[in-house]
N, C-alpha and C positions, 0 to 999 in steps of 0.2 A: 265800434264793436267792442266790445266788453272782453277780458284778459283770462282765457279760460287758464289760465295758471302754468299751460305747460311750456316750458321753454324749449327754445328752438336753439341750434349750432349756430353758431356766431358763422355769417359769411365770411368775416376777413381770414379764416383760417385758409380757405383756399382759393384767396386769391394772390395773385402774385406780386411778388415784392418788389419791381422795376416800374416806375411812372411809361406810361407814356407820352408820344410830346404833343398830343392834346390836351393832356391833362396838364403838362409843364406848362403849357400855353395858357392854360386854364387861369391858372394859378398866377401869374406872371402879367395877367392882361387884365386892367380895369378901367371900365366906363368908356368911353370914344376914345382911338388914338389914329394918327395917322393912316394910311395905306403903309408909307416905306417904315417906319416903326414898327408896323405890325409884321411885317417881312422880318425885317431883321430879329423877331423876336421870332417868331415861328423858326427861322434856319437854328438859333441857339436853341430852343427846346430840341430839335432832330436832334441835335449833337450831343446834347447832352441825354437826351434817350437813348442812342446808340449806346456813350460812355458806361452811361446804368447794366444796357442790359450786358455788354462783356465782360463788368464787375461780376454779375448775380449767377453766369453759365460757367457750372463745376469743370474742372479740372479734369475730375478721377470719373468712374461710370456710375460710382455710388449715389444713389438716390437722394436730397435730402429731406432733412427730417424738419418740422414746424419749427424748433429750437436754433436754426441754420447749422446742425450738423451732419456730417454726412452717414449714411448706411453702413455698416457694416459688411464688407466683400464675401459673398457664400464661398467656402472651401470645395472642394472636388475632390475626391479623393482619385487617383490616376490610375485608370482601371489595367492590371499587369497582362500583358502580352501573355498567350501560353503557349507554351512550346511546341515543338510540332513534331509529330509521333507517327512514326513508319511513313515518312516521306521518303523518296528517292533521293539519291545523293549523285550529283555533275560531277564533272573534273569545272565546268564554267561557275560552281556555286561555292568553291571554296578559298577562291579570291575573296569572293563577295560578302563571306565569313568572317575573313580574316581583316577584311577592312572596317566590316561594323563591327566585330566586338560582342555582339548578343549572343548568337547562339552557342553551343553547344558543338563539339566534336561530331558526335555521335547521341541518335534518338536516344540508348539507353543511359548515356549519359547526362542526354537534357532532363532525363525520367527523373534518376535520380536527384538530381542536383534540386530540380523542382519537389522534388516530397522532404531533400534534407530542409530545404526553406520554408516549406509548410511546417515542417514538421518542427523548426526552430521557432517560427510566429507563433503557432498554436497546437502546443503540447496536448490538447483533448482529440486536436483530429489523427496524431499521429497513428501512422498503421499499426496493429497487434499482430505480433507472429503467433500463428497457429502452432500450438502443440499436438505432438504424434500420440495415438495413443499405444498406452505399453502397459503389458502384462501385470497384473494386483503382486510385487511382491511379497506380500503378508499370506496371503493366500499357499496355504504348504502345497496342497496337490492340486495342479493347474491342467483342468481338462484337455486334450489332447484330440485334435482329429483323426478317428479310427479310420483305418483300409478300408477295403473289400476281403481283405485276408484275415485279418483284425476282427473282422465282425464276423465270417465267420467258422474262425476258433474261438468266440466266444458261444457263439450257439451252439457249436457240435459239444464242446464243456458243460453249459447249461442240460442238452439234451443225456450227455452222459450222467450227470449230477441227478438226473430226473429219476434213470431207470435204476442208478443203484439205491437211488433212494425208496422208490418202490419193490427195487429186491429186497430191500432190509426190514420193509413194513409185512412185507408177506412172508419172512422169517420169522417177526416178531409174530404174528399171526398162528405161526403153527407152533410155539412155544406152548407148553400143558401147563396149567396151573389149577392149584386144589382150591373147592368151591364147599365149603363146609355149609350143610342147612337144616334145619328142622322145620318136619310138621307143623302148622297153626292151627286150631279152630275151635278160637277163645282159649285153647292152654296152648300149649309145647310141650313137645315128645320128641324126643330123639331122632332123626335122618338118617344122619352120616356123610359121609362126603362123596364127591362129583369128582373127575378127573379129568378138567374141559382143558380145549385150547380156547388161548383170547379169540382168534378170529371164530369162534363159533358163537351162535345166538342164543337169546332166552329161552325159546322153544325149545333147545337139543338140551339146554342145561334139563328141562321140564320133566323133558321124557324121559331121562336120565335117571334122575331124582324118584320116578315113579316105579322105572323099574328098580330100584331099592327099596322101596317101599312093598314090591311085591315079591322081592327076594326075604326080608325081613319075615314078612306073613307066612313065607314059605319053609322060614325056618322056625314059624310054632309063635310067632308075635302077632296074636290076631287085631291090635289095633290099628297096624298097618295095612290089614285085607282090606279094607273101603277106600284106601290112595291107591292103591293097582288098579280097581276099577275105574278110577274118572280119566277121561281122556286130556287131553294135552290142552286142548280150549278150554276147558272149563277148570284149571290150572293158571295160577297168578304168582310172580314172583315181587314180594315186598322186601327193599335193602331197607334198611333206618325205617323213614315212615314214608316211604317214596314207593310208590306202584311202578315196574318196571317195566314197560310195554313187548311183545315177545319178539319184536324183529329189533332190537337192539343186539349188539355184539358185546362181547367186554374189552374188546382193541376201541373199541371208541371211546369207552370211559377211561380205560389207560392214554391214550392217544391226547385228548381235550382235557384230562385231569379233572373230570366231573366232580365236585365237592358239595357234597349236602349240607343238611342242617347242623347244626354245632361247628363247622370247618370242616367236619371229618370227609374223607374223600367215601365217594360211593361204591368203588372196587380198586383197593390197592395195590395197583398193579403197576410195572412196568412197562414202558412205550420202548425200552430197548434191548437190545439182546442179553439174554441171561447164559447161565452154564446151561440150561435144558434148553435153551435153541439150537435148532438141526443145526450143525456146522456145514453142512452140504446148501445150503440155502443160505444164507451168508453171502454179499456180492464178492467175487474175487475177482482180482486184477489179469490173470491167466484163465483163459477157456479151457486149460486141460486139468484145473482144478475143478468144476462143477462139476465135474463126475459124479452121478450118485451111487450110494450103496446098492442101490437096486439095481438099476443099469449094470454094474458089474458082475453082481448076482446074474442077471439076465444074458451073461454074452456067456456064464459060464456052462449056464444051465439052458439048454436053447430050448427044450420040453420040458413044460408046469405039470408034474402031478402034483397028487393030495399031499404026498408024504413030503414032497419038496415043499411044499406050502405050508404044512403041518413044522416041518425042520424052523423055515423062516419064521412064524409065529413066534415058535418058541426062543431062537432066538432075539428075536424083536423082544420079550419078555423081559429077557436077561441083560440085556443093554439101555434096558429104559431106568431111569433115575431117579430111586425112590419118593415116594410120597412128601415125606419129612423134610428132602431138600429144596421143594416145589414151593411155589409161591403161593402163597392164603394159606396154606396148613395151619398156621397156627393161629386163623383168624373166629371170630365169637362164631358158632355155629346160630347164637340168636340173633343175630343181623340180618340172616337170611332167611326169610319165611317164606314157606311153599304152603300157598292158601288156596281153599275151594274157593271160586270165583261164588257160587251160589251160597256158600256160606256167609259170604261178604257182602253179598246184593239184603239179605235176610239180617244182618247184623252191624253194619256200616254206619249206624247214627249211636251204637256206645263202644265205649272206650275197651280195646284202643284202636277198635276199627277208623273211627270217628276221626282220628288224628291223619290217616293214611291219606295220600293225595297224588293223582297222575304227574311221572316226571314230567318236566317242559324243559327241553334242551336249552330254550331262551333265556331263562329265568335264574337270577342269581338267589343261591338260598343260603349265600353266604351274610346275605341284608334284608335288613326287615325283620318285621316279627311274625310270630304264628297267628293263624287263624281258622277257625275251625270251620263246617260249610254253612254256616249261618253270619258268618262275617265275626264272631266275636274273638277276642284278645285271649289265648288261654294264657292263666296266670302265673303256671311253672316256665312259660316259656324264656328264656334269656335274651336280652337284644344281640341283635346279630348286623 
C-alpha cells in the first residue's frame, strides 16, 4: 500500500524500558541448542529480568517522564481548621485544651485572633469600622425636633400674626385720601376733587365725582349740568391710559403696587398706616385700648336725638384732617378722567381714545411696547 504521507507516533514511546526474559531468551538463543543449555539459559534471562525490572520501579510516587525523569510532586495547600464559635465549654475540655495547644481560651478570643490573622494575610479583607453619623457642623442653624407645645405656640403666634395683620389692612382701608379728577369728552374741564377712603371702589369714587359735577351746575356752571345727569354705569374712570373697571378698590392698588405704563404707579398710595388712619383701628396689645370714640360717646349718651347727632357731625368735622395733609392732593387732576362710557363707544378709534385699554391685573405694563387695537407699534412710544 502506497504512503499516504501522514506520520504516525512512534510505538517505542510507550513501551517499557525493562526486557522481559523472553525476550532475553530471545536474544541469547540461536539455532538448536541442547535441552539442559536451554535450561540454564532460560533460569539467567528470569534473573536477570527480575534485576531490570527492580532497577526501572521509582523510588518516589512521581510519575516518569519519556526523558527518565521524574514528575514533579503537586503542592496542597493545608486547608486551616476554623475555629469554633459559641460552643459550650467542660471543666473535662480544658485539659484537652491545654494539651493540644490549638485553641483558644475563650470563643471571643478565638474570633479575634482569627480576623487579627486574616486580617494580617490580607489587608483588602480586613473589616471597616462603621462610622456614627453626626450633625453638619458647618451648618449654623441645625433643625430641631419641635413638641407638641412647640408646635402649638407656633400656631396660636402664626394665628395672632394673622389677625393683627388684617386689623392693620382694615385700618389702612379707612384711611381718606384726595382723588383729584376732570371731566373728558374729547377736551378737559375742570372737576375737582373726591375725598375717598382706600378701601372704597370705583363706583363710589363715580358717584361721587358726579355729584360735583351737579353741585358745580348748581352753582351757575352749565357745562357741568349733562355729568349730573348720567348715571354711575354709563360713567368710566380712565388713570394714565388704563380703563379702570368699577369694582376695583384703591387698597388694591396701594396693596399690589399696580405700576402702569412709563413705571409710573397707577394710584399712589400708601399700603401702611399714615397720620389720617383712625388710631382706634390700629391693632393694640391691650383690649382696653380698642375703645372707640363712639362707643364712649355711646355709654355717655344712652338716647340718639337729632341734636346729638347734629353735635357729633359737627364735631366729626372739626377733627378731621385737612385736605392738604391727605394723600393725592397734590396729584395731576389729568390723570384722572371721568368719561361717558357712550362717548367712548362713539369715539374710541381716534386719538386719544384710541390709546385707552382695559386694566388686566395679570399683565406687566412695566415691559413691552405699545400697541394700538389693530396690532400696530405707536411710534412715540418708549421701550419699556
Amino acid at each position: 500500500m502506497a504512503d499516504s504521507g501522514s506520520s504516525t507516533p512512534n510505538n517505542q514511546r510507550f513501551q517499557t524500558q525493562g526486557h522481559t526474559a523472553e525476550d532475553l531468551l530471545k536474544e541469547q538463543t540461536y539455532g538448536l541448542v541442547t535441552l539442559g543449555d536451554f535450561r540454564k539459559r532460560r533460569a539467567e534471562a528470569v534473573e536477570q529480568s527480575e534485576r531490570t525490572s527492580q532497577d526501572v520501579t521509582p523510588t518516589e510516587s512521581g510519575a516518569a517522564t519519556p526523558a527518565g525523569e521524574l514528575a514533579p510532586k503537586a503542592v496542597f495547600k493545608k486547608r486551616k481548621k476554623a475555629a469554633k464559635k459559641g460552643g459550650l465549654s467542660f471543666g473535662d475540655d480544658e485539659g484537652d485544651d491545654i494539651r493540644s495547644g490549638t485553641l483558644a481560651a475563650t470563643p471571643g478570643s478565638a474570633i479575634s485572633a482569627q480576623a487579627a490573622s486574616n486580617a494580617a494575610t490580607d489587608p483588602d479583607d480586613a473589616p471597616i469600622a462603621k462610622k456614627r453619623l453626626k450633625p453638619n457642623a458647618a451648618v449654623a442653624n441645625t433643625p430641631k425636633a419641635m413638641t407638641k407645645s412647640a408646635v402649638l405656640r407656633e400656631t396660636q403666634l402664626k394665628e395672632q400674626l394673622r389677625k393683627e395683620y388684617l386689623q392693620l389692612q382694615e385700618a389702612v382701608k379707612a384711611t381718606e385720601m384726595i382723588i383729584p379728577f376732570t371731566f373728558f369728552d374729547g377736551k378737559s374741564s375742570p372737576g375737582g376733587i373726591c375725598r375717598m377712603k382706600k378701601g372704597e371702589q370705583i363706583w363710589l369714587f363715580l358717584e361721587r365725582a358726579r355729584k360735583v359735577g351737579a353741585d358745580m351746575a348748581g352753582k351757575g356752571d352749565r357745562s357741568k349740568k349733562d355729568w349730573a345727569r348720567i348715571s354711575v354705569d354709563d360713567l368710566m374712570v380712565v388713570r394714565g391710559d388704563l380703563i379702570i373697571p368699577h369694582h376695583y378698590d384703591f387698597h388694591y392698588f396701594a396693596l399690589n403696587r399696580a405700576i402702569g405704563y412709563n413705571n409710573i404707579t397707577i394710584f399712589p398710595s400708601s399700603a401702611e398706616p399714615t397720620a389720617a388712619t383712625p388710631s382706634h383701628l390700629l391693632p393694640t396689645t391691650s383690649p382696653s385700648q380698642t375703645a372707640t370714640p363712639e362707643s364712649e360717646a355711646s355709654r355717655n349718651n344712652v338716647l340718639s336725638t337729632a341734636a346729638s347727632r347734629a353735635e357729633a357731625s359737627e364735631r366729626a368735622k372739626t377733627q378731621q384732617i385737612p385736605d392738604s395733609e391727605l394723600e393725592g392732593f397734590d396729584d395731576d387732576p389729568n390723570r384722572t378722567k371721568v368719561v361717558d362710557r357712550r362717548w367712548y363707544e362713539r369715539n374710541k378709534h381716534i386719538y386719544p381714545a384710541s390709546t385707552w385699554e382695559d386694566f388686566d391685573p395679570d399683565r406687566d405694563y412695566s415691559k413691552g411696547g405699545r400697541k394700538d387695537r389693530d396690532g400696530n407699534a405707536f411710534f412715540f412710544s418708549s421701550g419699556r
